[in-house]
KOLKEGU-151512 format. One record per residue (C-alpha): residue in one letter; y, x, z. Coordinates in pm, whole numbers, padded with zeros to 5 digits, always signed. Each point is the difference from the previous one (the first is absolute). Layout:
KOLKEGU-151512
aYXZ...
end
This chain:
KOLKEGU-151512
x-10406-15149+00055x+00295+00032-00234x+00224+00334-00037x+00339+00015+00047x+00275+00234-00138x+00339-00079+00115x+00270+00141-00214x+00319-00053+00250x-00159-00020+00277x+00309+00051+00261x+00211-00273-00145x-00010-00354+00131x-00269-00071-00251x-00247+00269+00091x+00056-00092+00351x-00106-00320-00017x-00314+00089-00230x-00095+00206+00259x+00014-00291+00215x-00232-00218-00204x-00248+00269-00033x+00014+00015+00383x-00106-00358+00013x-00308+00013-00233x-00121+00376+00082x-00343-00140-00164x+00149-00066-00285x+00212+00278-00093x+00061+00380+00060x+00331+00199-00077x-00137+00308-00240x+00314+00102-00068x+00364-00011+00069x+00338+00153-00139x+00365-00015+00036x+00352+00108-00193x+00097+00264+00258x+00001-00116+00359x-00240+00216+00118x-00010+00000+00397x-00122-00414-00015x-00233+00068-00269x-00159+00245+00229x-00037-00187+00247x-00146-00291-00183x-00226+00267-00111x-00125+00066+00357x-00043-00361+00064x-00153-00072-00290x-00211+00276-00136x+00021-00076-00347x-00250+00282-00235x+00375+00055-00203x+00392+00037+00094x+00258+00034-00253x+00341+00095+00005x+00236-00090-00327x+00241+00292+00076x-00176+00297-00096x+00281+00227+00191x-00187-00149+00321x-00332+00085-00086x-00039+00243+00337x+00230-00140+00196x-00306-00311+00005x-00277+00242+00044x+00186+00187+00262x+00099-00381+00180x-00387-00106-00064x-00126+00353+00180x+00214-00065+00233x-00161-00353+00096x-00334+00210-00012x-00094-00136-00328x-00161+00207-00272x-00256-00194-00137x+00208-00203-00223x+00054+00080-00364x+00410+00083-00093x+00156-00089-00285x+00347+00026-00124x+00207-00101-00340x+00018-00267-00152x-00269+00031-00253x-00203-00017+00405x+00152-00379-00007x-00196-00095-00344x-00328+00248+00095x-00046-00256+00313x+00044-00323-00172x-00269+00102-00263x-00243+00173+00263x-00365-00085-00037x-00035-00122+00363x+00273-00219-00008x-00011-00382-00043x+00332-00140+00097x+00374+00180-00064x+00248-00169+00194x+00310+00177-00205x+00275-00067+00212x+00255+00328-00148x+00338-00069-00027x+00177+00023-00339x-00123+00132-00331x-00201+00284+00162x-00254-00278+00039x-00067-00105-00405x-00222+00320-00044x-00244-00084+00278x+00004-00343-00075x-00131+00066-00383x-00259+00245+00212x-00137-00251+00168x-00009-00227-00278x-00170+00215-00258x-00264+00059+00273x-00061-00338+00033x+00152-00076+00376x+00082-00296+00209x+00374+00109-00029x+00202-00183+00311x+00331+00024-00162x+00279+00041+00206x+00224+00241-00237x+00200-00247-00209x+00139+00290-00247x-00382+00040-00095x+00003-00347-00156x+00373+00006-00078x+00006+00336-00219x-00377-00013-00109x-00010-00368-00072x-00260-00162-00306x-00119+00421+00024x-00129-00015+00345x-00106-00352-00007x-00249+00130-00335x-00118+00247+00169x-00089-00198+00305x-00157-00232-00282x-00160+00268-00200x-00181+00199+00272x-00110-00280+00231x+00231+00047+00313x+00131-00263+00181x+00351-00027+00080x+00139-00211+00304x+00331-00069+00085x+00063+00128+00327x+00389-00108+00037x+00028-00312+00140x+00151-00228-00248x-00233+00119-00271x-00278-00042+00235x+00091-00348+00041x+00022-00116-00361x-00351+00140-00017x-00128-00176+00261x+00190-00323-00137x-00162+00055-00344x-00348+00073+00140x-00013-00350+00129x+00005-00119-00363x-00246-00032-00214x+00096+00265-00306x-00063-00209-00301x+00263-00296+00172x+00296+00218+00070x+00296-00084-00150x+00239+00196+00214x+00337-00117-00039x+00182+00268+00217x-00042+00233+00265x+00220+00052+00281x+00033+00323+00181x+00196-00096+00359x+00276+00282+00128x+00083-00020+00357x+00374+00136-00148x+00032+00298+00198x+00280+00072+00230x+00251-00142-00230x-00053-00280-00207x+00080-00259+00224x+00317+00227+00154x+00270-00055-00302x+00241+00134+00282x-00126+00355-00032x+00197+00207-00246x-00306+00175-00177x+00248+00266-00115x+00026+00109+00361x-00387-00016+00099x-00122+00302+00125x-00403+00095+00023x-00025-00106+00325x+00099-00344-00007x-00256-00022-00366x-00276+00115+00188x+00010-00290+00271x-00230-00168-00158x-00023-00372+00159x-00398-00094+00007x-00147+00281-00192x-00123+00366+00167x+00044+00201-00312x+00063+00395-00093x+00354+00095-00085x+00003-00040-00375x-00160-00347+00010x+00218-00104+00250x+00286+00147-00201x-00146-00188-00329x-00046-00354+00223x+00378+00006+00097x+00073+00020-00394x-00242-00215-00113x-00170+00232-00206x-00316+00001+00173x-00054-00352-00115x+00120+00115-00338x-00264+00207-00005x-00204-00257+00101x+00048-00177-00336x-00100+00264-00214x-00319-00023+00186x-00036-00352-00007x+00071+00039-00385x-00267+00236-00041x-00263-00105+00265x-00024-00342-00090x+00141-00025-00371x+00312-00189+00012x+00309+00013-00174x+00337+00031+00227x+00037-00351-00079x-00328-00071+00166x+00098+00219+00366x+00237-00163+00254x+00151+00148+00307x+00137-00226+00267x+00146+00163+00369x-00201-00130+00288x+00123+00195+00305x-00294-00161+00220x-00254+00222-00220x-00258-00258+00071x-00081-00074-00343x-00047+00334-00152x-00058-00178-00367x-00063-00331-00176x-00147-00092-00351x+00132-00291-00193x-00239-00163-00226x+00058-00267-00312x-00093-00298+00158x+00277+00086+00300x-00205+00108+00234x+00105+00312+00263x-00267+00182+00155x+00150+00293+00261x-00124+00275+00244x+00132-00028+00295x-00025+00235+00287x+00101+00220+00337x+00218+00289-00204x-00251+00276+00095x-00141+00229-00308x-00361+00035+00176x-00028-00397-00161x+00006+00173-00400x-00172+00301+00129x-00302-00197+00151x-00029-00233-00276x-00017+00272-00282x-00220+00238+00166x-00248-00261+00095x+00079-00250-00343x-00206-00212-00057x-00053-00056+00378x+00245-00128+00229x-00008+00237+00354x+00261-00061+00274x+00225+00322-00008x+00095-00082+00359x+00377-00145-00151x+00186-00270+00214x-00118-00355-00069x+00305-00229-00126x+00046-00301+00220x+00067-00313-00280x+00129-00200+00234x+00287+00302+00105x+00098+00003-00411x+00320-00129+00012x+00317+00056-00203x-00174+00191-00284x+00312+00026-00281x+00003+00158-00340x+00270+00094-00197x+00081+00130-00305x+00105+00405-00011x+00351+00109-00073x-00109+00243-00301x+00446+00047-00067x-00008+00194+00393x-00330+00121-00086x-00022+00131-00351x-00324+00186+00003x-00196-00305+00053x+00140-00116-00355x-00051+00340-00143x-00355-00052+00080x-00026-00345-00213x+00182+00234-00269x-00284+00293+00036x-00246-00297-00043x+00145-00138-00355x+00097+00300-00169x-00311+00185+00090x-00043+00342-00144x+00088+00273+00277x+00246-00242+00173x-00166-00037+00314x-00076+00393+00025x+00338+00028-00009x+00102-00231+00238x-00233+00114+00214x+00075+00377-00038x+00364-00043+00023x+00002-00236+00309x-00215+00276+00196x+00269+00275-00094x+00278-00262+00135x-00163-00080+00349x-00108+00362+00035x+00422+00072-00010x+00071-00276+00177x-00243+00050+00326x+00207+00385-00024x+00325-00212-00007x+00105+00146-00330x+00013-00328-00165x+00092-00366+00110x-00220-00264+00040x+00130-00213-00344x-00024+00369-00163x-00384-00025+00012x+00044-00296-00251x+00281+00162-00208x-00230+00279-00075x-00277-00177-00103x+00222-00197-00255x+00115+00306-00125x-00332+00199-00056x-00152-00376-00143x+00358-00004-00272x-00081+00349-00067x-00372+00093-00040x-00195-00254-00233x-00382+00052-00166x-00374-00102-00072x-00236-00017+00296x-00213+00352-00005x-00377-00031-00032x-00117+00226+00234x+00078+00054+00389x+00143+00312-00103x+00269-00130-00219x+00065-00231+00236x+00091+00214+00269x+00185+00246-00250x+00235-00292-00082x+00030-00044+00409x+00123+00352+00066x+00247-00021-00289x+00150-00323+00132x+00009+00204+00341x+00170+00303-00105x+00288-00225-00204x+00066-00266+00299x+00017+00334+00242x+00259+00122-00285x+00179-00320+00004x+00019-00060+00400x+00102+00415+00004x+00316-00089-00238x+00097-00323+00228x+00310+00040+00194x-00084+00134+00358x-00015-00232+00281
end
């Protein structure tokens, strides 16, 4: 019986660990589970669940979740709140398995928690990777964790490159797919005049708001390169990204000799979340079985990085290195932050992070806590900069 701690457990990711673990109850038992702030579902997960620990990231809602929890009759649970309560569960003693699914850079901490206590880290919070990159990634090496790629491209590639043998790779590129988001393929839309709720249509995908904001950019699969540059060693010249609006194939590897060897399956994040949390056994996570003989029209193209800058900034971050993808990251989060409150526009989110990655240049800290003291100053200048913007 393995232990569980979900870190974001009422996002789409949390919900559909919670379905795998409801599939294989012999196998594996939530011990504890924490959100950001939304604390009427995590209560009730709580009372379905009975996990020993709940956590709440917002320490300002501390008793409004033991007041929620009493009110559900439950009092046998321990409470926790803050996010220091976020890295305290992924290092716990009873825990096995962190599935860190946290949005944004409140999720690097708890990732290096996990790490430095020697975890099977299902990783699900790009800006870990992104911000923390060759850091993280020796830690993870350094205290014996294991970390797993829980987003689905990523996932993918390391299934592709586990059906190699190690000492024959010679890994020519890999390709992260992008289903494009609500606007790659629609040059008619004027992305001046895009407002938050056409960006968060998102066309295959059931995502939160700010990955949903980041897919209709292109960022997210920005993001996605860092990682792939830091995950699996490669250069930007070594990391493709084609747009596959199908989202069949969620990856491919290209090797020397020619040779493709893709992932291909039913877009549904229980697929990642079954394979790492069970790796090196295969267990059916209960996802939608693809019909070969139903794959038809599968197309690829290549992204439009001149409508969608931030996917180029990313390739930027990659080969200038230093603190270039902190601020990237950092600065984008600002931008969609303004422009889900309609203080920005939607090609604003890009103009800012231009700005903040013109203006703010360094050497990558050595510790976490450099690394998220270079985050909040990138934070506080892009909220600066979008505060001195013209008003919509």
């Amino acid at each position: 019986m393995k232990n569980v701690a979900l870190l974001g457990v009422t996002g789409s990711i949390g919900q559909s660990a919670l379905d795998v673990v409801a599939q294989y109850p012999e196998r594996y038992r939530v011990w504890a589970i924490a959100a950001g702030s939304n604390v009427e579902k995590l209560a009730r997960l709580a009372s379905v669940w009975r996990p020993y620990v709940v956590a709440i990231a917002d320490q300002s809602r501390y008793n409004a979740l033991v007041k929620e929890l009493k009110h559900l009759g439950i009092n046998d649970i321990r409470v926790m709140a803050g996010p220091e309560a976020m890295c305290e569960i992924a290092a716990m003693d009873q825990v096995d398995i962190v599935v860190q699914a946290i949005v944004g850079a409140a999720g690097v901490k708890p990732s290096f928690a996990a790490a430095r206590a020697g975890k099977r880290l299902l990783l699900a919070n790009k800006e870990s990777v992104v911000c923390g990159g060759e850091l993280l990634m020796r830690t993870v090496r350094e205290h014996g964790a294991e970390l797993l790629p829980v987003d689905s491209e990523h996932n993918a590639i390391f299934q592709c490159l586990e059906g190699t043998r190690k000492e024959e790779r010679a890994l020519v590129k890999a390709w992260l797919t992008c289903s494009g988001g609500p606007f790659h393929a629609r040059t008619e839309v004027d992305l001046e005049s895009v407002t938050p709720q056409m960006a968060l249509a998102h066309p295959t995908w059931s995502m939160g708001r700010k990955i949903s904001i980041d897919s209709a950019t292109l960022m997210n699969k920005g993001l996605e390169v860092i990682e792939a540059h830091h995950l699996f060693n490669l250069d930007a010249d070594h990391i493709g990204v084609v747009v596959h609006p199908q989202s069949v194939i969620h990856s491919m590897v290209e090797f020397s000799d020619g040779s493709l060897l893709a992932e291909l399956a039913s877009p549904d994040m229980k697929l990642p979340i079954v394979y790492c949390m069970a790796y090196p056994q295969r267990l059916d996570g209960g996802v939608k079985r693809l019909k070969v003989t139903e794959l038809q029209n599968l197309t690829f193209t290549a992204p439009d990085m001149e409508r969608f800058p931030q996917l180029a900034y990313a390739y930027e971050a990659v080969r200038e290195g230093g603190i270039s993808a902190i601020v990237l990251n950092a600065a984008n989060e600002i931008a969609v932050e303004a422009f889900l409150q309609e203080r920005i526009g939607f090609k604003d989110i890009a103009r800012v992070c231009r700005a903040m990655m013109d203006e703010i240049k360094g050497e990558l800290p050595d510790t976490e806590d450099g690394i998220m003291a270079v985050d909040a100053m990138v934070r506080e200048r892009a909220t600066a900069w979008i505060e001195a913007m013209p008003q919509r």
